[in-house]
C-alpha positions as CSV (number, residue, x, y, z in Angstrom):
1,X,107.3,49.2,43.3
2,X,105.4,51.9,41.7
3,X,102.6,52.3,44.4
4,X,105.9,52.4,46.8
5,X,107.4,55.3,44.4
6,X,103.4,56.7,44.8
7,X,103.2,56.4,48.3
8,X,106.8,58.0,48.8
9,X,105.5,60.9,46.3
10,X,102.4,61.7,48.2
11,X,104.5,61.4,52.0
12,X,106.8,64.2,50.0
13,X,104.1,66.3,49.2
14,X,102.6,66.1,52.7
15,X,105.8,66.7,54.5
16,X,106.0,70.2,52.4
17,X,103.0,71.5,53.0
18,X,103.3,70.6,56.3
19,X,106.6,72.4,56.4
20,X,104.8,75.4,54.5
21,X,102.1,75.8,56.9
22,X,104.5,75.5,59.5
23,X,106.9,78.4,58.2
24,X,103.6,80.4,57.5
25,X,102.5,79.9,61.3
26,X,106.0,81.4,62.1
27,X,106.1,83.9,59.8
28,X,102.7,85.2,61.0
29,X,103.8,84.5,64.8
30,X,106.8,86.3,65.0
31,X,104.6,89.7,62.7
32,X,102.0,89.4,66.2
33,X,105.1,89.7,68.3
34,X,107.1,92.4,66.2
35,X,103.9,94.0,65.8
36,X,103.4,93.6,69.3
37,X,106.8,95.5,70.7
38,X,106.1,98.3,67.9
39,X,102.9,98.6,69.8
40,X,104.1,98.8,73.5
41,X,107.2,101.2,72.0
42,X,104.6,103.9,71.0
43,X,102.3,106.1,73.1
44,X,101.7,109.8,74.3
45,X,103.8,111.6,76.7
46,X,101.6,110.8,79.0
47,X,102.3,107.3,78.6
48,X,105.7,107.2,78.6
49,X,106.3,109.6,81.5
50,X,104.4,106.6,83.1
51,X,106.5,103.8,82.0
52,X,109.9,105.8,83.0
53,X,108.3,106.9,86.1
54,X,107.7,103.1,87.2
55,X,111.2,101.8,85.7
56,X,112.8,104.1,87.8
57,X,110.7,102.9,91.1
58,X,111.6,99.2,89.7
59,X,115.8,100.5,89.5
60,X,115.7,101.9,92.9
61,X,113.8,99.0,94.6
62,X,116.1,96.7,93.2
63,X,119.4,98.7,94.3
64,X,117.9,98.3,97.7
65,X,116.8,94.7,97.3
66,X,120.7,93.9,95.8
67,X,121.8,95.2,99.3
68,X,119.3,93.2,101.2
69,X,120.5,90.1,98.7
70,X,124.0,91.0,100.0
71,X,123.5,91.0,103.6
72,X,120.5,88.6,104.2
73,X,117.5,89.8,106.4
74,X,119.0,91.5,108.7
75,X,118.6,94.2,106.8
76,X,115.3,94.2,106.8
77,X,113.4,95.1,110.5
78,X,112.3,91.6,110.9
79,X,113.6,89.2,113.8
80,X,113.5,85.8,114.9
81,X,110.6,87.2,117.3
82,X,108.9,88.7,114.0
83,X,109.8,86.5,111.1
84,X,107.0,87.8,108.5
85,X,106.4,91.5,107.8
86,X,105.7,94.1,104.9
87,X,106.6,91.5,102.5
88,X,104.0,88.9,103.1
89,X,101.7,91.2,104.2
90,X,102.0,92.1,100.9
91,X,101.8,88.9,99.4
92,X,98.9,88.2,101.1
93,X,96.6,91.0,100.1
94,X,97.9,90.6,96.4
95,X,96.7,86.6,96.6
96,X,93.1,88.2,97.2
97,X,93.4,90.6,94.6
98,X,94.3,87.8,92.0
99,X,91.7,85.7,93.2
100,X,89.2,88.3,92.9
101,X,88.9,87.9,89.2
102,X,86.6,85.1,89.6
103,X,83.9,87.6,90.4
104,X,84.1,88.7,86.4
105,X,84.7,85.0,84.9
106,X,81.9,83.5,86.7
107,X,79.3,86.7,85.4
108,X,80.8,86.6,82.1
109,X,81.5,83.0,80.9
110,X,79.0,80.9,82.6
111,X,75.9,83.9,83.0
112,X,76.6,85.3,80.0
113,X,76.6,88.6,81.2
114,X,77.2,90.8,78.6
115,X,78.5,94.2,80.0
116,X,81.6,92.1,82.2
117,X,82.2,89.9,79.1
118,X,83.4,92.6,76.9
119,X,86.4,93.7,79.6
120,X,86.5,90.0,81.2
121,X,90.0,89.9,79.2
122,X,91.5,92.8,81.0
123,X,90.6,91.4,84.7
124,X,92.3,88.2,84.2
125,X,95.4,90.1,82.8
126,X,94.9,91.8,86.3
127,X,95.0,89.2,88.0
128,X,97.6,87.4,86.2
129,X,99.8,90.5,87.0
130,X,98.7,90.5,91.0
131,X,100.0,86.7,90.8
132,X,103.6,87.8,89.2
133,X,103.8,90.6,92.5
134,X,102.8,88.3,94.6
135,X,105.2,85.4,93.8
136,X,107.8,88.5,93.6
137,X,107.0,89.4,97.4
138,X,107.3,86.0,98.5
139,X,110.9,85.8,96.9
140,X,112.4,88.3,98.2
141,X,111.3,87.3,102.2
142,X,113.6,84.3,101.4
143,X,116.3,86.9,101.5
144,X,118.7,84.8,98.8
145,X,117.4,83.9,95.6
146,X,119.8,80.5,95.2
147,X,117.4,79.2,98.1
148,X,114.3,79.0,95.4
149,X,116.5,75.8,94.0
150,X,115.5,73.5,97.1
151,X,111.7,73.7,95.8
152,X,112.3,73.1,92.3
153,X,111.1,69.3,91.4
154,X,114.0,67.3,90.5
155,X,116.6,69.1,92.0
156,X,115.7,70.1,95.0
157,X,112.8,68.7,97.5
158,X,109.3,70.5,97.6
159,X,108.4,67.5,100.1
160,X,104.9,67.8,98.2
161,X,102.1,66.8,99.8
162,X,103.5,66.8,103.1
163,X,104.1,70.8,103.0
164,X,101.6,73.5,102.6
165,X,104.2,75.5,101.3
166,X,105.0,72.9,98.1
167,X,100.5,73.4,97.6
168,X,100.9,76.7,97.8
169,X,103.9,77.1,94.6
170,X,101.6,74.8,92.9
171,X,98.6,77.0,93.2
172,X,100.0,79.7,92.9
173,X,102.1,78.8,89.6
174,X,98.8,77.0,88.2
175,X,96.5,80.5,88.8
176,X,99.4,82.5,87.3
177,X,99.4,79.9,84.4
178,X,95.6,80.4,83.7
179,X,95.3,83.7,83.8
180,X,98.0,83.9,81.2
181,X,97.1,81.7,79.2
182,X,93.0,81.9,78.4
183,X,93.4,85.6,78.3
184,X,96.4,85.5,75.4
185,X,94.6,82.6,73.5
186,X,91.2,84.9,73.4
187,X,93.1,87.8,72.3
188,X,95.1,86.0,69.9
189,X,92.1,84.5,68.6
190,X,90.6,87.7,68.1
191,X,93.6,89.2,66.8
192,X,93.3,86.9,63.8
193,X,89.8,87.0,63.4
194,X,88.8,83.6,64.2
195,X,86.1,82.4,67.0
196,X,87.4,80.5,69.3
197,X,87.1,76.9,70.2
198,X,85.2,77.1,73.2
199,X,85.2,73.1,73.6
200,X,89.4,73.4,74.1
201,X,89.4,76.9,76.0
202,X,85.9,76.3,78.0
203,X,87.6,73.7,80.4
204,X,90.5,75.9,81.9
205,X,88.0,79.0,82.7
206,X,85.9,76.1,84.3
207,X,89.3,75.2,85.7
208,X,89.7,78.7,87.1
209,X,87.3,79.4,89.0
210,X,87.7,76.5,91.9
211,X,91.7,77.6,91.2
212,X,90.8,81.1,92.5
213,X,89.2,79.7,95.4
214,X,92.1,77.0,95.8
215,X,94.6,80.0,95.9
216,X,93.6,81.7,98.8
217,X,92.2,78.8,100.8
218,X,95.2,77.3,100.5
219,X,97.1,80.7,101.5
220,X,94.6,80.6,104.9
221,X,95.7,77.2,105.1
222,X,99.7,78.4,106.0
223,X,98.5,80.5,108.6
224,X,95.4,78.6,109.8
225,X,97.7,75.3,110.7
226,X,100.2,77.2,112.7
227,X,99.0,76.2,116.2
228,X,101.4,78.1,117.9
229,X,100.0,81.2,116.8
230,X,96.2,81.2,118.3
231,X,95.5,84.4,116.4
232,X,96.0,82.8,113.0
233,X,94.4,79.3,114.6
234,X,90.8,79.8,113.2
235,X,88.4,77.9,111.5
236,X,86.7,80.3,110.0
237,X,89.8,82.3,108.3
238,X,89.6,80.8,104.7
239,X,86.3,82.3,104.6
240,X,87.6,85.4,105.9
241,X,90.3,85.9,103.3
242,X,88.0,85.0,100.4
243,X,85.6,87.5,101.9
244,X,88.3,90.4,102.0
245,X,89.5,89.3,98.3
246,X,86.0,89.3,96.9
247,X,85.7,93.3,98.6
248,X,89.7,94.7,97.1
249,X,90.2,93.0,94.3
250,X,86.8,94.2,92.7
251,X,87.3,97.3,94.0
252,X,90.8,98.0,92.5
253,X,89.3,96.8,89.0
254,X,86.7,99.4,89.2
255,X,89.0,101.9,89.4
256,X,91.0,100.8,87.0
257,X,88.9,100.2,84.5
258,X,87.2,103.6,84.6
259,X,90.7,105.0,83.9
260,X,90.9,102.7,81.2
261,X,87.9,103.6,79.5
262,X,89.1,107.4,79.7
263,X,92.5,106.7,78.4
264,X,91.6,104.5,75.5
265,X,88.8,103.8,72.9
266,X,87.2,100.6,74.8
267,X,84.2,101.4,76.1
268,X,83.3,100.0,79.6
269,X,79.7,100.4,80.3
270,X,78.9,101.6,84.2
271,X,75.9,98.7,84.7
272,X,79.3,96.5,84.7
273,X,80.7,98.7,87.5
274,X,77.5,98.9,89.4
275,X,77.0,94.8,89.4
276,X,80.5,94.6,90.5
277,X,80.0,97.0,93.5
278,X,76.6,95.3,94.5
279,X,78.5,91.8,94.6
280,X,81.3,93.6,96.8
281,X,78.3,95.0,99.1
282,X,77.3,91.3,99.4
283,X,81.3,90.3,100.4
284,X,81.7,93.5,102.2
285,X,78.8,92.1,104.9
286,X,80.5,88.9,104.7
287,X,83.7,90.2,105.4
288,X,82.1,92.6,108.7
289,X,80.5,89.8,109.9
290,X,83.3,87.0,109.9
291,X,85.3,89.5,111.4
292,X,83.0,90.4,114.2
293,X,82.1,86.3,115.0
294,X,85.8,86.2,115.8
295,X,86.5,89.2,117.9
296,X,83.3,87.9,119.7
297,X,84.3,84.4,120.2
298,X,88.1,85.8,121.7
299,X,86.6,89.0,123.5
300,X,83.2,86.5,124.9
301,X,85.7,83.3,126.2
302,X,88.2,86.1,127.4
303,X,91.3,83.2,127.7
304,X,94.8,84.1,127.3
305,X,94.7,83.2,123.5
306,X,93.4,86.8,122.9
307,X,96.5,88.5,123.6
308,X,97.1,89.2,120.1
309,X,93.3,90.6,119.8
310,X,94.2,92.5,122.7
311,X,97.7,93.7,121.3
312,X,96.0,95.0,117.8
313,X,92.0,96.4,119.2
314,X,93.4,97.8,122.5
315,X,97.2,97.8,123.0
316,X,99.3,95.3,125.0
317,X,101.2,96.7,128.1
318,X,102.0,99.4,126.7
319,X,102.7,98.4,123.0
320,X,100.0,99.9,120.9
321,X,101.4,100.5,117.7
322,X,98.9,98.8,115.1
323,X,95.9,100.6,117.1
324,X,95.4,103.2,115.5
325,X,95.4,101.8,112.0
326,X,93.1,98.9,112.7
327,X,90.5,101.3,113.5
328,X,91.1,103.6,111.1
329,X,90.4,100.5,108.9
330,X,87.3,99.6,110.7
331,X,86.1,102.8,110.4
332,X,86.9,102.8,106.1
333,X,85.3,99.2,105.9
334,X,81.9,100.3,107.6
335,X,81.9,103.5,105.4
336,X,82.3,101.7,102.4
337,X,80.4,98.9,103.0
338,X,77.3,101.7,104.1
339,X,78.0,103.2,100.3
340,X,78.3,100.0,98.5
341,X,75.2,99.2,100.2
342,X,72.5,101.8,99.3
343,X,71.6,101.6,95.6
344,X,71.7,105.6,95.4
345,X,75.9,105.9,96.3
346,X,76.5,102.6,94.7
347,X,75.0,104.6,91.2
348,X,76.8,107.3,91.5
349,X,79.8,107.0,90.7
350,X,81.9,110.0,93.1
351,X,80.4,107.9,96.0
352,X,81.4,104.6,94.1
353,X,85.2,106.1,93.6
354,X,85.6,106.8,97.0
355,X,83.8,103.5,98.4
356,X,86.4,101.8,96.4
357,X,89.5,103.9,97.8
358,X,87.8,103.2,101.1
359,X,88.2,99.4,100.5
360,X,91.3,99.5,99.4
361,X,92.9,101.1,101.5
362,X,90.9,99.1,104.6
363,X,91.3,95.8,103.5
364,X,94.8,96.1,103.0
365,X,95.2,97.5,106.8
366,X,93.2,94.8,107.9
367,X,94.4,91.8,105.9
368,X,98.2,92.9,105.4
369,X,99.9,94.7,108.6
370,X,96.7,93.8,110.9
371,X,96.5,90.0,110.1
372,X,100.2,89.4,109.8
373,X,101.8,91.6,112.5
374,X,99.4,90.6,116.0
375,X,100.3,87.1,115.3
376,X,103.7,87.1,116.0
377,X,103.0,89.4,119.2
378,X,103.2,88.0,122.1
379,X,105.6,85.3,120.7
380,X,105.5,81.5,122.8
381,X,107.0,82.6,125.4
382,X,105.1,85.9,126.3
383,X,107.8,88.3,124.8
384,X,106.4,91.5,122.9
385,X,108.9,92.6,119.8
386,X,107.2,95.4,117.9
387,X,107.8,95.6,114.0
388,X,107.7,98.6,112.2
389,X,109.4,98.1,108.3
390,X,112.1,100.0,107.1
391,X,113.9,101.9,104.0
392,X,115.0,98.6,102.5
393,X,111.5,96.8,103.0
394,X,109.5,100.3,101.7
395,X,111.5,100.4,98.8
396,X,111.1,96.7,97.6
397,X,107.7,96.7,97.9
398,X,107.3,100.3,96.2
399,X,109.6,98.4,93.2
400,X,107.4,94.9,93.3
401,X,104.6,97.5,92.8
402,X,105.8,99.3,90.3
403,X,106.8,96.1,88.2
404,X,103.3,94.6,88.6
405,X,102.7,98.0,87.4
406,X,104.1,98.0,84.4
407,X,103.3,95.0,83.5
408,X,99.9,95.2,83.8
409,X,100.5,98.5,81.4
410,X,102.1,96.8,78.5
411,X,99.5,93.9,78.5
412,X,96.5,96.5,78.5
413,X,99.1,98.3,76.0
414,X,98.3,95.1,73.8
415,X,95.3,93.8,74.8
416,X,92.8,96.8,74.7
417,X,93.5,97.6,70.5
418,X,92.4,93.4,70.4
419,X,89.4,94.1,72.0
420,X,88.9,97.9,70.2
421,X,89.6,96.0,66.4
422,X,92.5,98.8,66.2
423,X,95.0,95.9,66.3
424,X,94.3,93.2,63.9
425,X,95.8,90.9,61.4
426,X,93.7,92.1,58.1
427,X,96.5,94.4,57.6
428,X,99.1,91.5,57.9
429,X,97.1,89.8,55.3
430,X,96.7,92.7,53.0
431,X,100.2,93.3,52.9
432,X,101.2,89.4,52.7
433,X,98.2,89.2,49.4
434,X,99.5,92.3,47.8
435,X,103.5,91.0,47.9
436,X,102.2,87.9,46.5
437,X,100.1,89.9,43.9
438,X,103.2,91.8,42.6
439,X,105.4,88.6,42.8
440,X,103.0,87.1,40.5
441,X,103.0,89.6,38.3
442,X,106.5,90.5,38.3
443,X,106.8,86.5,36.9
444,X,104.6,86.8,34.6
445,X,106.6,89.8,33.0
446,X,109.6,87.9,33.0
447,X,108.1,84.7,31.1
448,X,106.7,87.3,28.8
449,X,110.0,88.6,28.0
């Protein structure tokens, strides 16, 4: 009876210091997230001309989005003939862009490559805010939002694996869920002053880096298995997309993070730019050449299944509306890839900048509006339908934008202090020691009296 009445003492004990540690873990959680909003709250004028100026991008796209809601696609300047436009043009380049974060984890985590580690972080909270635009884009071409319950599991049917479409939420959800996730648990790791546990965390960056490849594979995969469509029926166009990601997505982070580095206190070394833009040299050439075996093996054969070749390089009876852009991208590519190329303008970083702008810019033309666009035209039956997007579509996609925007602000907002040591929890404990300190004492002067 007595060990019982031990036994029951010692559970009791237990439970309380479990409960203890417990409330301490909350207490401490919700100072990180108080901490956290004081944080984003406060900046320059500067800064907050920024964050108004995007809310107000993010207000009027979703005025004009509310309307589209109302009315269905028919407000938009899509058709039957046309059935994808701006907005998975869109989500396709933003896929890419995601994706290329792999080209800092692989440099960082497994080469140990110390100049990408230290701003690794700040690329997957890049990509992780590419993911939320891109899942954004592909929302709003469903035209109703109450349509999104037929894929949910267990309500509706995502008819997974049958439909490329039900791999494709997965992946994408998955990537989003990664990037998320090993970038908070570093940062909150480091917040707190503890190393991380590399045997739980290492798995999911291994995890990540196949995932990144998965993404846009899979992405190629929605296009590539539409037989119907012989300008999206190629073999070789998973290769082609990871190509084009591995060129933009870079690209965009060098920019980036040379405004970062201005802005803020972190300091971003350029030998981390410089590798960067050599591996997009090595993708760029990729990316040429892919493209040129498959204008080749249309142009060489010369069947009817190069119409939509025809349609985007040359014109189609008449119809010659992408022309001009398509070259115009041709013509950025070949620049930048000649600058990314030569060791001289790949150093210096005025020629770097506008290699970058130059991929940007050309990759989106090619991948977005040029890969979409020609393979709807001619449709099945021979008809041409030209699309051109309108207000509505502009102005969604400026507000998508803007949000993916912003949120990428707030995190960097949080997450370069973490990585500075201007935002840690030694002033947490400070204050937590000296309340208990005074407590203590204040005891102690009461028992005295």
């Amino acid at each position: 009876m007595n060990g019982l009445r031990e036994t029951t003492f010692y559970d009791f004990i237990n439970l309380r210091k479990a409960m203890e540690s417990l409330q301490g873990l909350s207490r401490e959680t919700w100072h990180f997230y108080k901490k956290t909003l004081i944080l984003v709250s406060r900046g320059s004028r500067i800064y907050y001309a920024w964050c108004f100026s995007l809310l107000a991008i993010i207000i009027v796209g979703f005025i004009f989005y509310w309307k589209q809601h109302e009315m269905g696609l028919i407000e938009t300047n899509m058709t039957d003939q046309v059935s994808w436009g701006l907005y998975i043009a869109n989500f396709t380049y933003l896929v890419g862009m995601a994706a290329a974060a792999v080209l800092l984890v692989i440099p960082s985590y497994i080469y140990q490559f110390k100049p990408i580690k230290e701003i690794v972080v700040l690329g997957e909270l890049f990509a992780a805010s590419c993911m939320v635009m891109a899942i954004l884009f592909v929302m709003v071409d469903l035209g109703r939002l109450d349509r999104v319950w037929h894929m949910l599991p267990f309500i509706g049917s995502m008819n997974f694996p049958a439909s490329l479409l039900a791999w494709d939420v997965l992946a994408l959800n998955g990537y989003l869920f990664l990037n998320l996730f090993i970038p908070i648990y570093l940062l909150v790791k480091s917040y707190y002053g503890k190393k991380p546990n590399w045997k739980f965390i290492l798995p999911f960056i291994l995890l990540s880096i196949p995932w990144a490849v998965g993404i846009h594979t899979v992405t190629a995969f929605l296009y590539n298995g539409l037989a119907a469509r012989p300008f999206w029926n190629a073999s070789i166009l998973a290769p082609r997309f990871l190509a084009s990601a591995f060129c933009s997505g870079p690209a965009i982070i060098i920019i980036i993070f040379q405004i970062i580095r201005r802005v803020s206190a972190i300091k971003i070394e350029d030998g981390a730019l410089f590798k960067v833009a050599e591996l997009i040299a090595y993708a760029m050439f990729l990316n040429l050449f892919l493209l040129g075996a498959e204008i080749f093996k249309e142009y060489y054969s010369g069947t009817v299944h190069m119409a939509s070749f025809k349609y985007l390089f040359e014109g189609l009876h008449h119809h010659n509306e992408l022309v001009p852009w398509i070259w115009a991208a041709m013509t950025m590519n070949v620049t930048a890839f000649i600058l990314f190329l030569v060791p001289s303008t790949r150093k210096r970083l005025s020629t770097l900048n506008l290699g970058c702008l130059l991929v940007i810019v050309g990759v989106w033309i090619e991948k977005g509006p040029g890969f979409v666009i020609p393979g709807f035209v001619p449709d099945p039956l021979g008809e041409i339908h030209e699309y051109v997007p309108n207000l509505v579509e502009l102005m969604v996609s400026f507000g998508i934008w803007a949000l993916g925007l912003l949120i990428f602000t707030l995190l960097m907002k949080v997450a370069i202090p973490i990585e500075t040591g201007e935002f840690t929890h030694t002033d947490y404990e400070r204050g937590v020691i000296t309340k208990k300190s005074l407590d203590y004492t204040a005891s102690l002067y009461k028992i005295k009296k």
